[in-house]
N, C-alpha and C positions, 0 to 999 in steps of 0.2 A: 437563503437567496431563493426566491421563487424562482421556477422552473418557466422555462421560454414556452412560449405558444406557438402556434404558427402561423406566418407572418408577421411576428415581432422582428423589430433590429435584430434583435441578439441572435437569433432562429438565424437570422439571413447570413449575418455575420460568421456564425458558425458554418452555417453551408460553405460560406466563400472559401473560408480557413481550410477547410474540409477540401475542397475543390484543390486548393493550388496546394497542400501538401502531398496530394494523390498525384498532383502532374508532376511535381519535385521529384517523387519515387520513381517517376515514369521516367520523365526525361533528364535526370540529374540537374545539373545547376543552370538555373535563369535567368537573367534580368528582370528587374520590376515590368521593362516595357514589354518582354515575349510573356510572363503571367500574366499579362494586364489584357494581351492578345488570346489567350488560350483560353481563360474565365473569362473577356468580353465585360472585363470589369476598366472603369477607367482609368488612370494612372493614379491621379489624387486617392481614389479607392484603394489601388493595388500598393501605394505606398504605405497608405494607413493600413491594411491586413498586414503586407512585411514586417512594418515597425511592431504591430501586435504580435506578432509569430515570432518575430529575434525576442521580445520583451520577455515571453513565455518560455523561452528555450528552444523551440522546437525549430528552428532556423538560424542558419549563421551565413554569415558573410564570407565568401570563398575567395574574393580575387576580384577582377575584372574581366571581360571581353574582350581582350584589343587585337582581337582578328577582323573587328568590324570597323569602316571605315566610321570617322567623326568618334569624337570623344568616349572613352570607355566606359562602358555600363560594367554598375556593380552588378555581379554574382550571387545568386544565394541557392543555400543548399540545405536539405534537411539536416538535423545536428544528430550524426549517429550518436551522442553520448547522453540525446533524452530519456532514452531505454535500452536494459537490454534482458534477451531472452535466452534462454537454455533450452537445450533438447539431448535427448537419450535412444541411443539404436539397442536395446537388450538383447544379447545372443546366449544360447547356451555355455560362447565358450569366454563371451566379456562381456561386458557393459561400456559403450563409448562415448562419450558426453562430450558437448560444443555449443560454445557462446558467441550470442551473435549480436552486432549492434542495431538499431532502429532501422538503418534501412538493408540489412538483412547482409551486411558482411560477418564471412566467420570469423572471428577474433582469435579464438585459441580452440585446442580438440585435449579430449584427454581420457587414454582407457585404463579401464581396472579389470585383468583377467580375470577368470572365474576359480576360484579357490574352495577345493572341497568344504562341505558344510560353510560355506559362506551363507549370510544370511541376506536377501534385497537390500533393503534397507540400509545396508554398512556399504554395499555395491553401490548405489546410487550414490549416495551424500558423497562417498570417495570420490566417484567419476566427475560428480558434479563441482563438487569443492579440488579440484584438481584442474579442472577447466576453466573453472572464475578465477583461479589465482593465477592460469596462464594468463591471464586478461586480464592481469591488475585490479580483478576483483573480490567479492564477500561473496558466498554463498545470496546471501539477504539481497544484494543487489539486482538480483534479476527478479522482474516484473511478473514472469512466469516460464514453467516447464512445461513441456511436453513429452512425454515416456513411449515411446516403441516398443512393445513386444512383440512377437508369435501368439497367435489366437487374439482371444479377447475380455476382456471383464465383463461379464454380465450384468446388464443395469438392474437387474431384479435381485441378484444376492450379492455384489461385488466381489464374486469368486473368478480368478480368471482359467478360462476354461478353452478348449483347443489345441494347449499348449502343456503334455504332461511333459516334455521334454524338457521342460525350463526346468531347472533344477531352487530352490528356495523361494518362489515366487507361488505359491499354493497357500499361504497361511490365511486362514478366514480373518486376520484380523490387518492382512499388509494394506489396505488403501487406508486406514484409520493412521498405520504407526508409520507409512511415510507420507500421510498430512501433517503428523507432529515434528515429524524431524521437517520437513522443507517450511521455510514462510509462506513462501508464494502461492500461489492459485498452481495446480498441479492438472494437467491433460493426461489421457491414456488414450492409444489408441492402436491397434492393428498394424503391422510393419509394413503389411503390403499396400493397408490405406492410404498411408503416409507414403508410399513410394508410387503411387496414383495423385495424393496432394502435389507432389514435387512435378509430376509429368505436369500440375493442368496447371500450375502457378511458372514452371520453369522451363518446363519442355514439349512434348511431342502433341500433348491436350491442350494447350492454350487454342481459346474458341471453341472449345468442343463441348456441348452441355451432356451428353451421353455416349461414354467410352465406357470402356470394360479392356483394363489391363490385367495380364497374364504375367504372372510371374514364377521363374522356375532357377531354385537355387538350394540354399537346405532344405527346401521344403516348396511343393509346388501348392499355389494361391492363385487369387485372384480378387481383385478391387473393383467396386460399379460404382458407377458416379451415373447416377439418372438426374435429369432436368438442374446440373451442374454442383448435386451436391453428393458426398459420401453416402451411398444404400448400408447401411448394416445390419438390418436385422432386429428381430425380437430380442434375442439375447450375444446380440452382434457379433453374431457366425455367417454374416452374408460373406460368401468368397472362399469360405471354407472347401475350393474344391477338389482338395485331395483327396476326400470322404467320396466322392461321386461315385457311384457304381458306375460302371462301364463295359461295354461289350469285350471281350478279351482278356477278362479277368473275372477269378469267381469271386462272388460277394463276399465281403469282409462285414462280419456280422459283430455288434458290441463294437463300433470305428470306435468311440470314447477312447475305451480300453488300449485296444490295437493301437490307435495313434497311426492310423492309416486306413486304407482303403481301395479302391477299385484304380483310380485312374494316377492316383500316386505310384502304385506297381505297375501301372502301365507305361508314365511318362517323368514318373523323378528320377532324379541326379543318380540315385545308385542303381538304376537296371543299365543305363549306360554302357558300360565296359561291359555288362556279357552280351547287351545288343550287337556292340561294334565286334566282338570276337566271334560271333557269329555270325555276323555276315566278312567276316578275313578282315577286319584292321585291326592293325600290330598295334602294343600300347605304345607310348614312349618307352624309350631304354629306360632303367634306373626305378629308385621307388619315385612314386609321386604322395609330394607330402601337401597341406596347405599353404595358399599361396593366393599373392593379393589377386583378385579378378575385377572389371571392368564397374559388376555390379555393384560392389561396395566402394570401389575408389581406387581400391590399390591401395599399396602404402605399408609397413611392415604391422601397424595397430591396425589392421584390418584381415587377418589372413581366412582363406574359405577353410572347410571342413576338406580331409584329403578324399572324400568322395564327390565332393563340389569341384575341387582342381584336379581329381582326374577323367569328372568328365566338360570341363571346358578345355582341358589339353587334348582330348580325343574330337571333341568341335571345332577347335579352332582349328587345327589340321586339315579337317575332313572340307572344312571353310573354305582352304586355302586350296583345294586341287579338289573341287568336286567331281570327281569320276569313280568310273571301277566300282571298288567296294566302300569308295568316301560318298559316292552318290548314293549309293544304297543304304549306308548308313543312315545318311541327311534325309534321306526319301521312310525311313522307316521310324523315324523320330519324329518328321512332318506329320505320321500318319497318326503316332501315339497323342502326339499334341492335338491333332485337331478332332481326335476321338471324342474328348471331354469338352475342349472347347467350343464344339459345333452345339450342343445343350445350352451353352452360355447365351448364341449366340442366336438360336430358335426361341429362346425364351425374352432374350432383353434387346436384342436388335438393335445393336450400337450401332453409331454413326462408325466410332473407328475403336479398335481393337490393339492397346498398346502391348508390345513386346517387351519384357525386362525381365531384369535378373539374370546371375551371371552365367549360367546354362545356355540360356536363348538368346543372351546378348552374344555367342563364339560363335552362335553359326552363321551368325551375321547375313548377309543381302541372300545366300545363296538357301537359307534354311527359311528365312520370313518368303522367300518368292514358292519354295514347296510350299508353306505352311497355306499359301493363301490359293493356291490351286487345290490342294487338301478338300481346307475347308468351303470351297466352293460347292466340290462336288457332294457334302456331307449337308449342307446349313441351306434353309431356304432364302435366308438373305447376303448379301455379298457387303458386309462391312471392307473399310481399307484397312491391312495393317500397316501398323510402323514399328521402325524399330524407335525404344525409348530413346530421349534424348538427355535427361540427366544422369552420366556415368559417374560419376563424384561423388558414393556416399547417397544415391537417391533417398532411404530410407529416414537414417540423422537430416539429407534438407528436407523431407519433409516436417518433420517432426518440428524444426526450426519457421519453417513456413507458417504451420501452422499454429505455433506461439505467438508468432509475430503479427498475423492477421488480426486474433483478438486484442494483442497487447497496440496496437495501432488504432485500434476501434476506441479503446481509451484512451490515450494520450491523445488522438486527434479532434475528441470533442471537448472544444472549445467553450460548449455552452456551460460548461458546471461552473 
């Protein structure tokens, strides 16, 4: 079939198809006569695109309107069961997989802990094929994956690097041998990118072409998105900024090695507790073990590291009575954060600066209002922060986000 030109039917035709499956996503189920209003297409048109959209799949028929006066208009709505996609959050201590339908509901979740000498590859296909069969599906059935890790794969040797702490995922030869094991088209990408994809498709970024989220949970990052698209880098270590040198810590020489650096000992999860002990807050009674946090959703397949739940159980506190030695605390944590973050923020001059992960999400209003007087007095520009808005697993929807974006890009062209 020869390919469309432009300004043919078929070219138009597609755009239209294109057009009102984007509003379907937007605004759930329509009437021929509010499509026919929103694409300024006219009825006769908008019925002949519907009937072509149900014929294809990709719309079905929901109901009627009959909240509106005069005879009931049919409903239509995109057919979640034209596609579906997979995504992967990788932690050192699991792997958590989740399927999602076309227009982006999750369908089923499914984790596989981390088991000594496990190898990726037996990790993924488990999580994965555990997840499609909570969904009543085949592995084969999803259109595409998207994989989460810590650090990143290098586009130059597909070694992934950033991340010596992942335990089995280091093999020069894992993007080849889980191409072989999965059908589908396979993504890879940064966890904290994906939990930046989540903020601008789901949360606190929508409209914003240039943010810079922060994130600080097993491991403190950070995500750019310049002129509305993911920044990563030569060998996509952009965000890598636990590695930053910084004023109040000596330089950490060979970070590779270390697996750490300046403003990580200045402002990650585990200085915490001797911060707060030294300026006098008391820990909680008892041990503190891991425990679900805000950042990943919650939920018992989700639990943080017990250095992550012991310092969002010392923020959330400090949250909830900011005085005394809780204000000092909060004021001394604002000051570590905005140490590294004001470089970010000299250098890239975001519009706005999101807050996430499960650390930064416990200090909540009273920790983002230091952080942003902080970083005033430090940065020569004055971005807004926010605190993030997708608490549910940000990382897994990004990863689902962003499968679904390309797997939508094909199914919604019409012209093939």
């Amino acid at each position: 079939m020869p390919a469309a030109t432009p300004g043919t039917p078929s070219l138009l035709r597609a755009m239209n198809d294109r057009a009102a499956l984007e509003l379907l996503l937007t605004h759930g189920p329509l009437s021929r006569t509010r499509i026919g209003h929103l694409t300024g297409l006219s009825k006769p048109t908008a019925s002949q695109l519907l009937a072509r959209l149900e014929s294809a799949g990709l719309v079905v028929a929901t109901g009627t309107d009959g909240g509106r006066p005069g005879p009931s208009a049919q409903l239509y709505a995109i057919n979640p069961r034209a596609a579906y996609v997979g995504g992967l959050d990788v932690t050192p201590g699991r792997v958590l997989a989740a399927v999602a339908d076309l227009t982006g509901t999750v369908i089923a979740t499914h984790e596989v802990p981390y088991a000594e000498g496990a190898q990726a590859v037996d990790q993924v296909t488990a999580a994965l094929d555990g997840a499609a069969a909570a969904a009543g599906l085949h592995r084969g059935d999803l259109r595409r994956v998207v994989i989460a890790t810590p650090g990143a794969f290098d586009p130059q040797t597909g070694r992934l690097r950033y991340a010596s702490h992942l335990p089995g995922w280091h093999s020069p030869t894992l993007l080849e041998d889980l191409a072989a094991a999965l059908p589908m088209p396979v993504g890879y990408e940064n966890d904290v990118n994906l939990a930046a994809v989540a903020e601008q498709r789901l949360g606190a970024a929508r409209g914003h072409e240039d943010f810079v989220l922060l994130w600080n949970e097993e491991g403190l990052g950070a995500a750019l998105v310049l002129g509305g698209r993911l920044h990563r880098g030569w060998t996509g270590g952009a965000g890598e900024v636990g590695f930053l040198p910084v004023p109040g810590r000596p330089l950490v020489r060979q970070v590779t090695r270390a697996n750490s650096g300046g403003y990580q000992e200045l402002a990650g999860v585990e200085v915490l507790p001797g911060l707060a002990a030294d300026l006098g807050v008391e820990p909680e009674p008892g041990p503190v073990t891991g425990t679900p946090g805000a950042g990943q959703g919650g939920g018992p397949e989700s639990p943080h590291s017990p250095e992550v739940a012991a310092a969002v159980a010392l923020l959330t506190r400090a949250a909830a009575t900011p005085e005394g030695p809780h204000l000092r605390f909060l004021e001394a944590y604002a000051t570590a954060l905005a140490t590294g973050l004001a470089s970010l923020v000299a250098v890239l001059d975001p519009e706005i600066v999101v807050l996430a992960g499960a650390a930064i999400g416990a200090g909540g209003e009273p920790l983002r209002a230091l952080l942003e007087a902080e970083l005033a007095e430090l940065a020569p520009s004055r971005p807004r922060l926010v605190p993030g808005e997708v608490l549910e697993r940000p990382v897994l929807h990004g990863a689902l986000e962003s499968a679904l974006a390309a797997t939508r890009d094909e199914v919604f062209d019409t012209s093939r």
